[in-house]
C-alpha positions as CSV (number, residue, x, y, z in Angstrom):
1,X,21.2,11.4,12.1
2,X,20.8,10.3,8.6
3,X,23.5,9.8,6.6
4,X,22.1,10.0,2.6
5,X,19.7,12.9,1.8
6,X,18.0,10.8,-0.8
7,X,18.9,7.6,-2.9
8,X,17.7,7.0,-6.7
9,X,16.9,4.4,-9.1
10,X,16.1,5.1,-12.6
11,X,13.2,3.7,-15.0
12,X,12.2,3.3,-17.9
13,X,8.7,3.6,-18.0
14,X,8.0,7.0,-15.4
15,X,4.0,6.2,-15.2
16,X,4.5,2.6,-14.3
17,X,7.5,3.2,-11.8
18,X,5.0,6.6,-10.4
19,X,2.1,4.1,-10.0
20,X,4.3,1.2,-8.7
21,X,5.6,3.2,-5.9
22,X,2.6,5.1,-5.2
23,X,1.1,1.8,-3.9
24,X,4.2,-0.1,-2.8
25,X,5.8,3.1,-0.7
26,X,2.7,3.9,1.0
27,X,2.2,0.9,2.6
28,X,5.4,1.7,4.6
29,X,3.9,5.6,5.0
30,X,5.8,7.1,2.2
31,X,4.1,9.4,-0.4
32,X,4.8,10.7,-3.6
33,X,6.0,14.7,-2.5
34,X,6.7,16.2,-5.6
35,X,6.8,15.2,-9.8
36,X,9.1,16.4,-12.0
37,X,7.6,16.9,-15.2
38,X,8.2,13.9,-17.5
39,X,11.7,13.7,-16.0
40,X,10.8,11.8,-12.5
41,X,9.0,11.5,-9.2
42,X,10.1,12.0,-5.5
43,X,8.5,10.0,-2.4
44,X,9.1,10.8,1.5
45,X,7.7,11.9,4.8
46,X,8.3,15.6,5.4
47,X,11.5,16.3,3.2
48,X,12.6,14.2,-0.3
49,X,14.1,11.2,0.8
50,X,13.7,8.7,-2.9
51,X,13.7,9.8,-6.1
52,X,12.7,7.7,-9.4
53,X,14.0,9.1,-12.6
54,X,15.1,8.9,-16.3
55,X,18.7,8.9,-16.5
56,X,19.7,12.4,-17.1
57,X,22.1,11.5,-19.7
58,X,19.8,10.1,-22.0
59,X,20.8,6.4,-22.4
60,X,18.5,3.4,-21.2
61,X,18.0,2.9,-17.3
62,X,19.8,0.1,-15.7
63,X,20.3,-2.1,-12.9
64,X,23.5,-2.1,-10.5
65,X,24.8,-5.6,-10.0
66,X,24.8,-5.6,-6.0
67,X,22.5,-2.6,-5.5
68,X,19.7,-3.2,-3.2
69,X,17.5,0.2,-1.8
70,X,16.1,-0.9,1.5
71,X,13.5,1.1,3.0
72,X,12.7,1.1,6.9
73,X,9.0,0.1,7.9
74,X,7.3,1.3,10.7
75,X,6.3,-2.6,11.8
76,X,6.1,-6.2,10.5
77,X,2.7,-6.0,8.9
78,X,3.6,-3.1,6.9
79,X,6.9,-5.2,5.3
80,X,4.2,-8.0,4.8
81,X,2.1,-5.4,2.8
82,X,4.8,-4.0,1.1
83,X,5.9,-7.2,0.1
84,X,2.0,-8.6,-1.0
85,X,1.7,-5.3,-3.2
86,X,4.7,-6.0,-5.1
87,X,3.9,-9.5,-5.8
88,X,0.0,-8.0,-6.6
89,X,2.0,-5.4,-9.3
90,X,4.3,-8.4,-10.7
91,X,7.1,-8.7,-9.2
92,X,9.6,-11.1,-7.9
93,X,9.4,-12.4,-4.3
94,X,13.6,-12.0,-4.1
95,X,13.1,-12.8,-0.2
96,X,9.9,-13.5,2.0
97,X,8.9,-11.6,4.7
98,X,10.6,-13.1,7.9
99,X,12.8,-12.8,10.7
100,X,16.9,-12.3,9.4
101,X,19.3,-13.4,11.9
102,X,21.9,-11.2,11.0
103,X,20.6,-8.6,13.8
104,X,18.2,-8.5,16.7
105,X,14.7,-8.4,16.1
106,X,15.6,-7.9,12.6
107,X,12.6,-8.5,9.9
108,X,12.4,-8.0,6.4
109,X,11.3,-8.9,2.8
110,X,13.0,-8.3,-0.9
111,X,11.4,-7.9,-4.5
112,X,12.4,-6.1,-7.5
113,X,10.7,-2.9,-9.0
114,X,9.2,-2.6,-12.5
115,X,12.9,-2.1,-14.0
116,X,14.4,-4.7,-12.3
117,X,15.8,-2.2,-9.4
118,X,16.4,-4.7,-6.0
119,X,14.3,-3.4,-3.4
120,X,14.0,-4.3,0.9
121,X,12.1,-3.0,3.3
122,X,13.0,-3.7,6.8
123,X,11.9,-3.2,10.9
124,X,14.2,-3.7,13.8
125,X,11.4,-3.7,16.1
126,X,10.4,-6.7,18.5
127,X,7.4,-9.0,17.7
């Protein structure tokens, strides 16, 4: 059972943030599902599971202090290529791909999106 029906960042550049997570997501077998005009984009499997938007109120997009949007993987090479594109697109390496001991068999990587958005991706599968 999931627990969130979706989870959302904002940008403030749409095309860069659609073509950032065109490539990024879909090394993890995410793809973009639906686009909503100029307003955003939505990325999943079968059903909308993360949405990229402007902020609906009209001010600037911005980063939450503490905020991190972790993604699950389907193995360890896909975090590695996950990780590799976001580097490729500009991005910070906030966290190498590698084993975290903080649960078994746990394996994960962290960057930042385009805006600045902390991202993860993560596999609980064994080696």
């Amino acid at each position: 059972m999931s627990i969130f029906t979706h989870v959302t960042v904002g940008t403030k550049d749409l095309n860069k943030a659609r073509a950032f997570y065109d490539n990024v997501l879909s090394t993890i077998g995410l793809k973009r599902i639906a686009d909503l005009d100029e307003n955003g984009s939505i990325w999943g499997v079968d059903a909308p599971s993360f949405f990229v938007l402007k902020p609906a109120n009209g001010q600037q997009a911005s980063v939450g202090n503490g905020v991190t949007v972790s993604f699950e993987a389907p193995n360890r090479a896909a975090i590695d290529a996950f990780h590799a594109a976001a580097l490729a697109a500009g991005c910070p390496d906030e966290g190498a791909p590698g084993t975290r001991d903080w649960a078994p068999h746990a394996y994960a990587s962290y960057t930042r999106d385009l805006d600045g958005n902390k991202l993860a991706v993560y596999c609980f599968k064994e080696a």
